[in-house]
ChimeraX commands (.cxc) that place a marker at each C-alpha (Angstrom):
marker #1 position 24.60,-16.70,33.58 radius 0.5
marker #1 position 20.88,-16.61,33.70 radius 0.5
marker #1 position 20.40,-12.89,32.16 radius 0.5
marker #1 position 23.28,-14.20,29.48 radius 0.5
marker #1 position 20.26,-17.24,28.78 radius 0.5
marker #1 position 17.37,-15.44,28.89 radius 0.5
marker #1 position 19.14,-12.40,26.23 radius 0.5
marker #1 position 19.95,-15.47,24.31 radius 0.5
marker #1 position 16.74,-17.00,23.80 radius 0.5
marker #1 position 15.50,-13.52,23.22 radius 0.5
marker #1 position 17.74,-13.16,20.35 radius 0.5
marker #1 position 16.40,-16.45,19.15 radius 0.5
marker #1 position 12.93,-16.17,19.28 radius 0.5
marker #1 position 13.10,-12.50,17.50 radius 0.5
marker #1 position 15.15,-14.53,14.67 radius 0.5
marker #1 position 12.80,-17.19,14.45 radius 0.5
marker #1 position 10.29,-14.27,14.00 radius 0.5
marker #1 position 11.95,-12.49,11.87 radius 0.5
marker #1 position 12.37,-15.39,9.36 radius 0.5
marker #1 position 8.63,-16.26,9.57 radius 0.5
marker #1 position 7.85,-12.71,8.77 radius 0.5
marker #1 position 9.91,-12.56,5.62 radius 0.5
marker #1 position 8.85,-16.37,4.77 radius 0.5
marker #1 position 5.50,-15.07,4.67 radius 0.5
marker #1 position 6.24,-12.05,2.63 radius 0.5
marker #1 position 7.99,-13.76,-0.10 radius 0.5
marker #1 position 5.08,-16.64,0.13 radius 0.5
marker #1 position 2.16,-13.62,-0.20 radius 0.5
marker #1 position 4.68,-11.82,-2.83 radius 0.5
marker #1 position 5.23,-14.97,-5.09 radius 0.5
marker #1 position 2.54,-17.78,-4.89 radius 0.5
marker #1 position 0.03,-15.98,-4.03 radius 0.5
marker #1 position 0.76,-13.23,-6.16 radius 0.5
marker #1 position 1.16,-15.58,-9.01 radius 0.5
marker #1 position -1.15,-15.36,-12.33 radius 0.5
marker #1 position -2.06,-19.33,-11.64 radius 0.5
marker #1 position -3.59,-18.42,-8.30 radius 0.5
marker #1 position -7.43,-18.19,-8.00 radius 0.5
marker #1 position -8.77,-14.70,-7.49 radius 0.5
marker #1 position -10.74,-16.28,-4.81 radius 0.5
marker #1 position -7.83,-18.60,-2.93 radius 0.5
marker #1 position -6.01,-15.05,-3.16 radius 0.5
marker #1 position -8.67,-13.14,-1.04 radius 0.5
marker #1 position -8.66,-16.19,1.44 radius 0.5
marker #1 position -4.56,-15.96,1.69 radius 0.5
marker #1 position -4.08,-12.13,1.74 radius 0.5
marker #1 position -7.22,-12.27,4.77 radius 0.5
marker #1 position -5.39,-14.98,6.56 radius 0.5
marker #1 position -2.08,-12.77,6.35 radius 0.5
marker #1 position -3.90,-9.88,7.88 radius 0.5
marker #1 position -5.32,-7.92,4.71 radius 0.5
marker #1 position -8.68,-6.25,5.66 radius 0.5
marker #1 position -9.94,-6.87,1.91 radius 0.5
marker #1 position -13.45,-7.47,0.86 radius 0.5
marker #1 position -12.91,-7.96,-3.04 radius 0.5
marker #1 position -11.57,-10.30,-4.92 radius 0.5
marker #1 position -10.76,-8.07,-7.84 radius 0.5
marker #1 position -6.70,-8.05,-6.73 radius 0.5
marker #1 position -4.87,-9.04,-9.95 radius 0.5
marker #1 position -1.31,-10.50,-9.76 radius 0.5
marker #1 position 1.99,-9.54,-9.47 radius 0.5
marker #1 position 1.11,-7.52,-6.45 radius 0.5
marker #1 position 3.64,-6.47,-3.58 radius 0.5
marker #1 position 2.78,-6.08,-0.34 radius 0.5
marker #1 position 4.88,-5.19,2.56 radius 0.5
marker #1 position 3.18,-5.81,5.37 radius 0.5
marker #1 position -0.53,-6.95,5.71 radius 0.5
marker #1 position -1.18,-3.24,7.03 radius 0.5
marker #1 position -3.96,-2.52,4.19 radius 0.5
marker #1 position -7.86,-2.31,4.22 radius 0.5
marker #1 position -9.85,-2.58,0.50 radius 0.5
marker #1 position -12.57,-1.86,0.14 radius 0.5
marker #1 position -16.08,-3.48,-1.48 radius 0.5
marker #1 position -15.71,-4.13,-5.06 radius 0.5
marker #1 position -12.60,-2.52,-5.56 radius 0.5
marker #1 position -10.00,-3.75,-8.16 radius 0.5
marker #1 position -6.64,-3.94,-7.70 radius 0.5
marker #1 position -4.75,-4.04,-11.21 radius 0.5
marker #1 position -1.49,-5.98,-12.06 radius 0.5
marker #1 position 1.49,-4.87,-10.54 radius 0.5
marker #1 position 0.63,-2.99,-7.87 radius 0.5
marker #1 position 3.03,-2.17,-5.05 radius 0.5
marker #1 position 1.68,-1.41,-1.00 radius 0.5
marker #1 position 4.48,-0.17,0.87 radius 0.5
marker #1 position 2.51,-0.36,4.40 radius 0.5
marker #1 position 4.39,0.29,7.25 radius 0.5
marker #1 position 1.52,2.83,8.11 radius 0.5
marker #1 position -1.69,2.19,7.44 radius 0.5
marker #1 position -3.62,2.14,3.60 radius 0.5
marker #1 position -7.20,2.31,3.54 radius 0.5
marker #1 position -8.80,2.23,0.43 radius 0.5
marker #1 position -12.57,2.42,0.36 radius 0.5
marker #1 position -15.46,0.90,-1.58 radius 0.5
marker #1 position -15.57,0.71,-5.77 radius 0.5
marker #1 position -12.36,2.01,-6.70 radius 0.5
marker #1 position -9.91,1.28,-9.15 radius 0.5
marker #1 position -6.00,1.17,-8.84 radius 0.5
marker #1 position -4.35,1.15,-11.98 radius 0.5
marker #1 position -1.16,-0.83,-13.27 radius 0.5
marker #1 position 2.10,-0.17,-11.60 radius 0.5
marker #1 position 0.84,2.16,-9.11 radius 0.5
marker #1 position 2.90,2.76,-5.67 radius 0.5
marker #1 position 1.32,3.59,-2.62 radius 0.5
marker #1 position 4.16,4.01,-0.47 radius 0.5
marker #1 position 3.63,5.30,3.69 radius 0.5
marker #1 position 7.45,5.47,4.69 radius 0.5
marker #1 position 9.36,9.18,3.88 radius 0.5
marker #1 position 12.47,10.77,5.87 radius 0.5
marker #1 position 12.77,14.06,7.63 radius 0.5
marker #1 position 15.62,16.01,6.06 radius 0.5
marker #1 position 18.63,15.38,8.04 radius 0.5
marker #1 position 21.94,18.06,8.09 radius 0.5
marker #1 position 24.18,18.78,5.21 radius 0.5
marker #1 position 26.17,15.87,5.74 radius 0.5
marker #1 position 23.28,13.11,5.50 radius 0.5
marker #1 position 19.90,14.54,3.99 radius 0.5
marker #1 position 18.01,11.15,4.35 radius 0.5
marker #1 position 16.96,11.73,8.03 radius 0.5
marker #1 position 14.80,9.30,10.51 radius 0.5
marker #1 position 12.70,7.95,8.82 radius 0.5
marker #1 position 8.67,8.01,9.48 radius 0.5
marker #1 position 5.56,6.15,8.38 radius 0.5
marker #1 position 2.14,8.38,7.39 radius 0.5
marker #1 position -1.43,6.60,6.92 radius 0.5
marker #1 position -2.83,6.92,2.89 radius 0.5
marker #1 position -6.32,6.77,2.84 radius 0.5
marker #1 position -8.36,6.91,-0.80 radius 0.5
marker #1 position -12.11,7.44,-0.40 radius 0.5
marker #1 position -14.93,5.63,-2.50 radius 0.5
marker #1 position -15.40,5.71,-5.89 radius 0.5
marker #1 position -11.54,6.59,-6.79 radius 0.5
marker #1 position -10.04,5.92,-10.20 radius 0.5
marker #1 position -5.80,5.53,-9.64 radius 0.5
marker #1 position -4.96,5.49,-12.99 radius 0.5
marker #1 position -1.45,3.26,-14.65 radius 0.5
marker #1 position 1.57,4.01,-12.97 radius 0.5
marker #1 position 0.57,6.70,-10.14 radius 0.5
marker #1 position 2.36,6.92,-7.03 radius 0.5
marker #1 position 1.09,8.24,-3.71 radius 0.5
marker #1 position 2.87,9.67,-1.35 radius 0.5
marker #1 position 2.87,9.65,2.64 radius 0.5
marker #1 position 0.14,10.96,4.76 radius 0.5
marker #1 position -1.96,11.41,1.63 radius 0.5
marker #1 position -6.20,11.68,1.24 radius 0.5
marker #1 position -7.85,11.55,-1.71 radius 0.5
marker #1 position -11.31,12.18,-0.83 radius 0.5
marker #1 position -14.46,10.39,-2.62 radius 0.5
marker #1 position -14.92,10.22,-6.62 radius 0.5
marker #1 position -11.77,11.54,-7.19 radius 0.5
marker #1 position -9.78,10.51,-10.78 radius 0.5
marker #1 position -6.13,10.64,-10.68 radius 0.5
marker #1 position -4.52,10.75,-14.08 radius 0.5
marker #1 position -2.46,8.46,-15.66 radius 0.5
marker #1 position 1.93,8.58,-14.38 radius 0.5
marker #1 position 0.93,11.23,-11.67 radius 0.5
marker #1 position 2.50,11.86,-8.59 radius 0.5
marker #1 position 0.49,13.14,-5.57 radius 0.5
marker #1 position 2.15,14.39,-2.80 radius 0.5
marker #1 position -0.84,16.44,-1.20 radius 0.5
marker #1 position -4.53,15.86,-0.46 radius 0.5
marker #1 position -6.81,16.15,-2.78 radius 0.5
marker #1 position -10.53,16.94,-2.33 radius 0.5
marker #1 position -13.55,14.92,-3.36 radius 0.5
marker #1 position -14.84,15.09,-6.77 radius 0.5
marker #1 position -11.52,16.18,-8.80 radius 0.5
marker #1 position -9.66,15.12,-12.01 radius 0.5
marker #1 position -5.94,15.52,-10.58 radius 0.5
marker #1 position -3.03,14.97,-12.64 radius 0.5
marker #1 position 0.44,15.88,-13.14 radius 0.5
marker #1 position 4.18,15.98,-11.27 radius 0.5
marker #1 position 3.20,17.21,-8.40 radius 0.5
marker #1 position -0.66,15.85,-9.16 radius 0.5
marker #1 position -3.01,19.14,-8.81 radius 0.5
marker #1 position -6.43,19.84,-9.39 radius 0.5
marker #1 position -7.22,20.18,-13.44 radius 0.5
marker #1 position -11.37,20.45,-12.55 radius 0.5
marker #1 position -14.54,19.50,-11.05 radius 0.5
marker #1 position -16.08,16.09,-11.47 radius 0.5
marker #1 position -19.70,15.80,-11.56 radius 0.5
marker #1 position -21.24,14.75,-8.52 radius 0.5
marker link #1:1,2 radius 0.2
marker link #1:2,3 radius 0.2
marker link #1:3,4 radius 0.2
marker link #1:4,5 radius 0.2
marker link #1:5,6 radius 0.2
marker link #1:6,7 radius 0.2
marker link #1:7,8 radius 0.2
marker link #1:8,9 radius 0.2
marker link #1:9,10 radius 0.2
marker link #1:10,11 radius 0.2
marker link #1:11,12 radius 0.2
marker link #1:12,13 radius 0.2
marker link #1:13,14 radius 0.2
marker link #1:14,15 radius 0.2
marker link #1:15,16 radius 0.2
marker link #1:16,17 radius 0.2
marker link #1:17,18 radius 0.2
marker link #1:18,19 radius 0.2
marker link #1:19,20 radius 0.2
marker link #1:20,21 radius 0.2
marker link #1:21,22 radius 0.2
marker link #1:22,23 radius 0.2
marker link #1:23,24 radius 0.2
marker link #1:24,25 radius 0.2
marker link #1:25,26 radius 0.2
marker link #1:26,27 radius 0.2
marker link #1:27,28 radius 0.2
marker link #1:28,29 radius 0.2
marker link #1:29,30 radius 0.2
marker link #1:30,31 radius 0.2
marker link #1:31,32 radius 0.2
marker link #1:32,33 radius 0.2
marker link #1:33,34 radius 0.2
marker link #1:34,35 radius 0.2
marker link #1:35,36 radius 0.2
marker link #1:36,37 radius 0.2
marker link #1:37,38 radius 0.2
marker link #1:38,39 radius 0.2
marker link #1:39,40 radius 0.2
marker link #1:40,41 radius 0.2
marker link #1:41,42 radius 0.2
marker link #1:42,43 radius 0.2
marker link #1:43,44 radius 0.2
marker link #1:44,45 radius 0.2
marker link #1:45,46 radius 0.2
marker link #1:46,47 radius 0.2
marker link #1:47,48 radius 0.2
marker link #1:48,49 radius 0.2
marker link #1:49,50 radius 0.2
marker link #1:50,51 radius 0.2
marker link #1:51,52 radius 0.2
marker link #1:52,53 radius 0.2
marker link #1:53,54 radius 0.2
marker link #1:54,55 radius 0.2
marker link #1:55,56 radius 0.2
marker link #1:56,57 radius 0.2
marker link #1:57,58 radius 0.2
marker link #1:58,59 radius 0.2
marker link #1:59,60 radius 0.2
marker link #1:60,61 radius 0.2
marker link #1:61,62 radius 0.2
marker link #1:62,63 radius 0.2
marker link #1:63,64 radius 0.2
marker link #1:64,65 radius 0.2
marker link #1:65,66 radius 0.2
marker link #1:66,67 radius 0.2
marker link #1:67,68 radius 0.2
marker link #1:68,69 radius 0.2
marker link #1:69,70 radius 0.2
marker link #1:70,71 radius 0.2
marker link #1:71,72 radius 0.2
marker link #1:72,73 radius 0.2
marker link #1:73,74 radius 0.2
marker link #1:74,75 radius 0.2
marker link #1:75,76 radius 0.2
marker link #1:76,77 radius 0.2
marker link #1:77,78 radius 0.2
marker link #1:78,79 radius 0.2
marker link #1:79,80 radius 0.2
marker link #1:80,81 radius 0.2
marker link #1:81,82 radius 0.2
marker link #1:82,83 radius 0.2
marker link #1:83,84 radius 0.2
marker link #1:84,85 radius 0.2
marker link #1:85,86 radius 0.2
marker link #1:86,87 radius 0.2
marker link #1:87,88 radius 0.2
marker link #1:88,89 radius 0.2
marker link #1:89,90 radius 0.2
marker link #1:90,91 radius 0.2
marker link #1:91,92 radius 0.2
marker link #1:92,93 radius 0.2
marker link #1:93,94 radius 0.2
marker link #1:94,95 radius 0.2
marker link #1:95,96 radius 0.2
marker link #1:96,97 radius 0.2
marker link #1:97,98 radius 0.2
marker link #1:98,99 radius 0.2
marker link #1:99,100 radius 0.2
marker link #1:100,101 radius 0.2
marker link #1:101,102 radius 0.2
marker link #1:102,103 radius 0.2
marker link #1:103,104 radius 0.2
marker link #1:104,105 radius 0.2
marker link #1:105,106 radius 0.2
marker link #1:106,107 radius 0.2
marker link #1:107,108 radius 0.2
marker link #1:108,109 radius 0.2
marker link #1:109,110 radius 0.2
marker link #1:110,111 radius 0.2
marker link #1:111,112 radius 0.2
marker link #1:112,113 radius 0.2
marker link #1:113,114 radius 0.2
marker link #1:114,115 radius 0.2
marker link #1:115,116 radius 0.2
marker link #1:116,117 radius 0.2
marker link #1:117,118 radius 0.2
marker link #1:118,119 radius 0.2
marker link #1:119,120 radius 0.2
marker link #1:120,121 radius 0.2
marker link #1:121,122 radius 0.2
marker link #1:122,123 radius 0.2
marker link #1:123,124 radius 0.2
marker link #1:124,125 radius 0.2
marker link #1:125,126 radius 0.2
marker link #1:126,127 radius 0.2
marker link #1:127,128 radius 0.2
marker link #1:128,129 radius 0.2
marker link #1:129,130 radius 0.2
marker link #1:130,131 radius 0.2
marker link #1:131,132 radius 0.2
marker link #1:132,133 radius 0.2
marker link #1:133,134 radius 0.2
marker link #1:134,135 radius 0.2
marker link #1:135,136 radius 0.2
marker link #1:136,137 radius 0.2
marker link #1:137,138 radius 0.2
marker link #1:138,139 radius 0.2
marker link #1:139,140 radius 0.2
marker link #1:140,141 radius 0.2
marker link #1:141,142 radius 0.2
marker link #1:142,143 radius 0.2
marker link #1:143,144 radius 0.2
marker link #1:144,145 radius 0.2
marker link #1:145,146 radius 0.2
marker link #1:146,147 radius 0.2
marker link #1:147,148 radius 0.2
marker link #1:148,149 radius 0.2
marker link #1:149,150 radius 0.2
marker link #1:150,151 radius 0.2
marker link #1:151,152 radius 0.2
marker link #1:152,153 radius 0.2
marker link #1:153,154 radius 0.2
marker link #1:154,155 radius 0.2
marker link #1:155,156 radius 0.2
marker link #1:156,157 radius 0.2
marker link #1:157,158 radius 0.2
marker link #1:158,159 radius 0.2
marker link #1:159,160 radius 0.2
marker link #1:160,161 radius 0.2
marker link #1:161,162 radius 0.2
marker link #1:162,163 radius 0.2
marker link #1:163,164 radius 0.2
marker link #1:164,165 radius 0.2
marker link #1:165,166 radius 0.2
marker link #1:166,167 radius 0.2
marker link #1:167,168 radius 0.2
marker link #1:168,169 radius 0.2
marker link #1:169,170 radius 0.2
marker link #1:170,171 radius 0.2
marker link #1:171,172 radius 0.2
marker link #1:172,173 radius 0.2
marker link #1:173,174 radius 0.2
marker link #1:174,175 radius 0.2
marker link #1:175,176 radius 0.2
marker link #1:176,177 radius 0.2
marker link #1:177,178 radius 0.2
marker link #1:178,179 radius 0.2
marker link #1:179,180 radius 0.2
view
């Protein structure tokens, strides 16, 4: 009777934590996400959640699913962007992420023939100073973008890319050399 108790109450408690964790998403991904809310209150919320921010340049209609994210100095974060954390996103110091752009951490490995969407499995981004994300780019898992990089407008970048380049296109690749 007293392991049937104690499984109980763990079920409980992992409820009751489970509803405070999705309470707090959908408070982070509507009030405080909202166009009303004060660029500064925002900072103060997202930093009390767990976001490892230092700007205040995030605009609204962000989403964020989990607090699992690190911005940089003087970084702005445009309208509508969309942090799918469940690894970790580090963006550094004076960059720019542009509208709509997806920085999702969570793939699959390819499963058999008869269900391709395998286990699933989480991979760090990280996007190095200086980087312009243009409108509507997504980044995939376990991607770098290393320093000064620009990454054009609806691309998709599914590898690393090194410091200093304009990238662009479906899979995003190198187009030239930026000026150091």
């Amino acid at each position: 009777m007293g392991t049937s108790f104690t499984a109980s109450a763990v079920d409980s408690l992992w409820a009751v934590k489970t509803v405070l964790r999705v309470a707090a998403r959908a408070f982070i991904n509507s009030v405080v996400a909202a166009q009303l809310m004060p660029r500064s209150i925002r900072r103060i919320i997202l930093r009390a959640w767990g976001v490892d921010t230092k700007t205040k340049e995030i605009h609204p209609r962000f989403v964020f699913s989990s607090p699992n994210v690190s911005i940089g100095e003087r970084t702005v974060i445009n309208w509508c962007v969309f942090f799918e954390s469940a690894a970790r996103i580090t963006i550094g110091r004076d960059c720019g992420i542009g509208f709509f752009s997806q920085l999702i951490t969570t793939t699959h490995d390819v499963g058999p023939s008869t269900r391709r969407m395998g286990p699933a499995k989480s991979l760090p981004i990280t996007i190095g100073d200086g980087t312009w994300i243009g409108v509507n780019v997504i980044v995939q898992p376990g991607v770098t973008i290393g320093e000064g990089c620009i990454i054009g407008a609806g691309s998709v970048v599914t590898g690393d890319c090194e410091p200093n380049g304009f990238y662009a296109g479906t899979p995003a690749r190198r187009i030239r050399d930026l000026p150091v």
